[in-house]
Structures are given as C-alpha cells and as structure tokens.
N, C-alpha and C positions, 0 to 999 in steps of 0.2 A: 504494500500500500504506500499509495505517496505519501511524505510526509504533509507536504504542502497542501493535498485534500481533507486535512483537517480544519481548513477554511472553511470547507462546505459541508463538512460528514456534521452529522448532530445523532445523539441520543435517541432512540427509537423510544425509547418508554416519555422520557420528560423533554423533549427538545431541547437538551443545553449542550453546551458544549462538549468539546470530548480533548483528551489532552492524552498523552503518552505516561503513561506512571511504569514509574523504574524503582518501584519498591518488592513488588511481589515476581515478579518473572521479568530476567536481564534484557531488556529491548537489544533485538539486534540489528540495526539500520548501516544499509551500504549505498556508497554513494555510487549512482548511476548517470549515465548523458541525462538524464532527465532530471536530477538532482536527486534528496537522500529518498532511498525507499525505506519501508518499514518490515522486514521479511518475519519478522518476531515478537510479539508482546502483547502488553494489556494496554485497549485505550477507557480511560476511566472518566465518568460523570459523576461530577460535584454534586449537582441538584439530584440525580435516584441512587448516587451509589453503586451505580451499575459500572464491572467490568467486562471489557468483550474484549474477546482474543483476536489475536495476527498471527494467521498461522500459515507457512512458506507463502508469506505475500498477501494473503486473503485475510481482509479482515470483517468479520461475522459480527452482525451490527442486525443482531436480532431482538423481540423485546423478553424473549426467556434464552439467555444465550449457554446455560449452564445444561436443561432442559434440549438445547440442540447439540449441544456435544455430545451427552448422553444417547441420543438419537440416531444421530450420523459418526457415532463413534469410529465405525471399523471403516468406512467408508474414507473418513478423514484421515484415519492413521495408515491407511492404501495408499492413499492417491497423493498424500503429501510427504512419504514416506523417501526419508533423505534428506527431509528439509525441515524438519523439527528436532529442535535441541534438546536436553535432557532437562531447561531447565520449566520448558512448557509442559515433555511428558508429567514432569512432577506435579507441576500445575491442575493438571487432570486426574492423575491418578490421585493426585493428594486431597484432590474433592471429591474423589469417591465417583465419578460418572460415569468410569468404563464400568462400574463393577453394578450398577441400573441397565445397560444399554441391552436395548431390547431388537436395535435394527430400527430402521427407518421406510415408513409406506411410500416414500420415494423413490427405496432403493434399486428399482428395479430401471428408473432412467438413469441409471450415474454408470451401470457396467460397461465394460468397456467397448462393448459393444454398440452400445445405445450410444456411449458417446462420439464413438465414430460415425455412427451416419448419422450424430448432429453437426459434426465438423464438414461431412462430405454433402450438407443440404446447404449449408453455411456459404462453403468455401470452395466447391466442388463443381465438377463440371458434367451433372447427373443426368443433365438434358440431353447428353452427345449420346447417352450409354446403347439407346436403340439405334436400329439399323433407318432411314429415314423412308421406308415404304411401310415401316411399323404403324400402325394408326393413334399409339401412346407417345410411340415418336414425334409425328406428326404435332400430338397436341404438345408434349414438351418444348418443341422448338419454336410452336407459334408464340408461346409465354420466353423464349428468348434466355431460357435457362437461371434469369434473375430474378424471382417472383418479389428477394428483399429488395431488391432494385429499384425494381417497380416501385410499391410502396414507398419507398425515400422520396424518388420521383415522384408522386403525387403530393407528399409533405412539402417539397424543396418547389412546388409552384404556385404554393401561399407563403411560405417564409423567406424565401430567397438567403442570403448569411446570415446565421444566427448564432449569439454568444456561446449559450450554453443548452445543452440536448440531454436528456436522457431516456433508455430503452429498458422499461421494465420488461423482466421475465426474459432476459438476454441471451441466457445458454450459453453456447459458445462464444458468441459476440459476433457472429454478422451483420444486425442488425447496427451496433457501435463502431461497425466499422466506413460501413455505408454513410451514414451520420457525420463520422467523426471529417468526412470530403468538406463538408459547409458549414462545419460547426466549429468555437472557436477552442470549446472542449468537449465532450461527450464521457457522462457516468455512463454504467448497466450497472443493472441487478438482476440477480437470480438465489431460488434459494437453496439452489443444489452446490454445494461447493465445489464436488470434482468439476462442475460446470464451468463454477467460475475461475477454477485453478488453471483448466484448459485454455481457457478466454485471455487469461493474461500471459500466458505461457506463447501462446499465439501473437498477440498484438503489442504485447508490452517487453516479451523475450522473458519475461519473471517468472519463477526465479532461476528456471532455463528456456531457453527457446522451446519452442516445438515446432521441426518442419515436415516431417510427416507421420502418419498411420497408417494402420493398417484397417482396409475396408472388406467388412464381409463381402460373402459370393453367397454361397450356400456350402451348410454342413461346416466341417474345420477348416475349407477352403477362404481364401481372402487375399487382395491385393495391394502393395504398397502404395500408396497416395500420396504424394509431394502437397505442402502449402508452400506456395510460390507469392509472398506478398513481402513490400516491407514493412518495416516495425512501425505504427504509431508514438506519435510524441503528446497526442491531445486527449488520452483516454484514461479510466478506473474504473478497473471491475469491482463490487462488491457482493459479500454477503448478505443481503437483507428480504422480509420481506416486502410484497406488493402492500399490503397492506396498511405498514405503518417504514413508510419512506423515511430512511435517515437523512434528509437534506435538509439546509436554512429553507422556509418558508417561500413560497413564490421566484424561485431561485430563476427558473428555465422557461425557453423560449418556446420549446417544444419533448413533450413526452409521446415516447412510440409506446406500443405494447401489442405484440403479437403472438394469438395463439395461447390466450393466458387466461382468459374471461372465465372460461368451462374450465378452468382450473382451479381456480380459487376454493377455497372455501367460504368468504363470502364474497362475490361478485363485485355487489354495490360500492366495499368498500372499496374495491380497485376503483373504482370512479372518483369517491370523495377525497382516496389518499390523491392520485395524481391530480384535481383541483387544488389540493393544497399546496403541492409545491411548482405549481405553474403560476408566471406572472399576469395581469391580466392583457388580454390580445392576445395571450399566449394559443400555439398551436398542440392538439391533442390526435393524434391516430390510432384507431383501436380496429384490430383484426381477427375476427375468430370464426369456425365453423360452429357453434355450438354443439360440440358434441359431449352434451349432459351426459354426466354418471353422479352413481349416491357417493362411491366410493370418495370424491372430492368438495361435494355439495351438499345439501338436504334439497329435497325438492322443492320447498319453502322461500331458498337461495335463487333458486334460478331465475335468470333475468328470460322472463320470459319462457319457452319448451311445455309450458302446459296447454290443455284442450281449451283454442280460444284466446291463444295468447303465443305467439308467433317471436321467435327472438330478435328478429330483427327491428320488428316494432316497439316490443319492449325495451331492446338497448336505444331507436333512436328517442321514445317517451326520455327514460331516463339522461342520454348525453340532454337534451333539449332543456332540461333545470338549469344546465349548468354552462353551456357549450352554445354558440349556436353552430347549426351546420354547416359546411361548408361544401361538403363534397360525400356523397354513399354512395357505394357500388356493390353490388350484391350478387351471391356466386360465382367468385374469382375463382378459379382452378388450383386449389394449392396440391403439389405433389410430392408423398416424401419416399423415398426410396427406403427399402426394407432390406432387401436382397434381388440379386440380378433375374431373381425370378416373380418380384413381391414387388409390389406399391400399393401405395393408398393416397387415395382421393379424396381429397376435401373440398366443398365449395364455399369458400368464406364471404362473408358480409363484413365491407370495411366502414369507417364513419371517421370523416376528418370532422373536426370541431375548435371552432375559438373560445378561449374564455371569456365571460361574461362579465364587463364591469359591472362593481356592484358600490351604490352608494353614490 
C-alpha cells in the first residue's frame, strides 16, 4: 500500500483517519519509483480503535477486520505466502484467529483457477480463441474482445479527464486499468484478497511482478499466458468492502462497479455507499446481469427479480433518488470464458448516472 494513500484511505467503521502504528507489529515500508510502499503493518484509528493489517502490500480496511482474517485465513496465508514476516504471523496467531477459521463462502473464486480466467477476461485476448466461421466467434469479435472497454468508453463520453476514479468490486483490476488512461489517479476494491494481491502484483509490480499464468483448457490440461502491459504509476488496490467505502467523503469524479449488484448482500447499500463518496456532478456506472441467488442475498434484498418487478426497472427506480440518468443500455452481451470448451453468457443492463445536487 502506498504510503501516501493515507490521504485518502479513512476508517471503514468511524470515518477518521488512519495512520501507520509501529507499536504492535514492525511496519515494513520500501521505497519504490513511486515513492514508500507499505508491504507490512497495522494502520490504526484514533476515533474506533480499530487496527487493520498490511499484509504483502494489501491493506484490508474492513469494518470487522479480525472477523476476516479468521475467515480468509488459509486463503491469505497461500497466496501471500513469502511475503509475510514472522512479526505479522505472530500478530494472528497471537489473537487466536487461525485457531476460529472456519474457511471462507468466497473461497471458491480466489482458487487458482478462478483467478486465472479472471486475469484472462481482464487482460486476455478470449475473443481471438474461436475459429471466425464459429457463430460464438462471430459474436465475440462483433463486441471487439473489450466488453471493459467498452464500458470506460461510455463513462469517458460524459466525463472526459477526470481527477480521481474509482472501481468497486475490481478483481483483478481491469477495470483500474482502463480508468487509470483518463484519470488523474484511480483506487479499486475488492473483497477477495488473492484478488487484490493479483491486481497489484499486475499493475503496480507489488510486491513482485506478475507476467504471466497459467490458463485452463480442460481437465489438468492448461496454457501459458503472457500479460504484456506496463506498470501503472496512478493506481491502489485495496481490501474493502462495497458496502462501507474506506474513502474521504465525496472524494471522486467517477465510481465504476461491475458485475457486483447480485452480489452483495445488501444491494441498496452499494448504491448509498458509492453516493457517499462521489462529489456532486459526479459520474456513476453500474453493470450487472442480475443473476439472483439466496446464497449472496435474501430475496427481500433484491433490487428488483420478483413477480412484477423486473431489475432493470427496479435499479433504474432506485439510481433515479439519487442519480439522474444519463445513459441505459440493456442486454449487452457479456462473455466469460470457463474453459476452451465452456462459456457463459450474460446479458447485462448498464445505467450511467450523475449525482444529484442537493441543497
């Protein structure tokens, strides 16, 4: 983490500041072309008392941050494995939260798998993979193989350059990367960590590069994948969730979020979090297929999917409190690759919206 984004990181529980404490676990900070990073430690809140860890670079700015160690225990001590010091292990184990962890209901997008073909939807070239008299072919090529593209381009012909951007539910960070062309800097979040360790491992080289993967086929079959880009200097990834945004207040010019809506557990609040930290005029894009389950929702949650009540209309009801419209387009073709014999088809309802002066 940068040091310098504790200009803008805040407190997920009370809003206050956050500062680096070098009493309980040794901060490990190395200096980078981008100035000091923060690869190690606690950053700590005056006003709740609350400490959240830096762990190889990620720092996890949750509002129960103890509660998600415990959680994404095994997951965290995988995938950041080499890059945590013994004075963090202690850290953890001396609070006792490997010896709760029960595994985490996310765990099943963090495997390495999963994350690879989020890197190869990201950053990959999945549109080329048919032959072009294929008729799946045919429609990947007509979408021009950048569906995140796309989307930017729709944002980037109401905002033209914009200071500060952020992309909830980021993943990998394609979507921070696309961004980060007209923007003066660009946050993500996600609240998968291997997610976000990838994400900056990627874009930011922290706290090693990553230049390629390995992409399933089918079966123990898989192909090597090159990412062929260079480093960003405008970007940070974080730990957090959608719901309760670690940012100063009305901070950004524009917040993306795709693919995130039918994921929440509460919806709405993705709406009201990203109001709060948009300025007013500010630009909003929200992209999703609706595709409901209880596992992430109560049916009570859903914006919208019940008998009589259609999501698209429900989400544009709900942005229109807050937003007005600017732009909807409805059944975009989103396509993710599974394996060289498997896709899945999405048809998403997008909604750009401005915020609403108020007062």
């Amino acid at each position: 983490m940068r040091v310098s984004a504790l200009t803008d990181l805040r407190c997920p529980v009370s809003g206050g500041s956050l500062r680096i404490d070098e009493n309980i676990v040794r901060p490990k900070i190395i200096n980078t072309q981008l100035g000091d990073d923060l690869q190690e430690g606690l950053l700590f809140c005056e006003e709740s008392g609350k400490l959240y860890p830096v762990i190889a670079g990620v720092a996890i700015l949750v509002r129960k941050p103890l509660t998600y160690l415990a959680s994404n225990y095994y997951g965290i001590m995988t995938s950041a494995a080499g890059f945590i010091e013994a004075d963090m292990v202690a850290y953890i184990e001396g609070g006792g939260v490997d010896l709760v962890s029960e595994g985490s209901q996310s765990a099943k997008y963090n495997t390495a798998a999963n994350i690879a073909l989020y890197i190869y939807h990201h950053y990959g070239d999945w549109f080329q993979q048919l032959p072009s008299d294929h008729p799946l072919g045919a429609l990947m090529r007509h979408l021009d193989g950048d569906w995140l593209g796309k989307l930017i381009e729709t944002v980037k012909n109401y905002s033209g350059l914009v200071d500060t951007a952020l992309d909830v539910g980021c993943s990998v960070g394609g979507l921070v990367y696309k961004l980060a062309g007209f923007s003066s800097f660009v946050y993500g979040i996600d609240y998968a960590f291997p997610s976000v360790l990838v994400a900056r491992s990627i874009l930011l080289g922290q706290p090693k590069s990553l230049d390629c993967y390995r992409l399933p086929l089918t079966g123990t079959r898989y192909r090597t994948e090159q990412i062929r880009m260079e480093r960003l200097t405008n970007v940070e990834i974080v730990v957090a969730s959608a719901e309760s945004l670690p940012f100063v207040k009305g901070m950004f010019d524009v917040v993306t979020g795709a693919n995130l809506v039918d994921r929440m557990g509460s919806p709405l609040e993705l709406v009201r979090a990203i109001d709060a930290v948009l300025r007013e005029d500010g630009l909003v894009l929200l992209t999703d297929p609706y595709d409901w389950r209880m596992a992430h929702s109560g049916i009570e949650d859903w914006i919208g999917g019940r008998v009589d009540s259609p999501s698209e209309e429900a989400m544009r009801g709900e942005m229109e409190r807050e937003f007005a419209i600017l732009e909807e387009q409805d059944r975009i073709p989103w396509i993710l690759y599974k394996n060289e014999r498997e896709y899945t088809i999405f048809l998403n309802h997008c909604v750009v919206g401005k915020k609403l002066r108020r007062g």
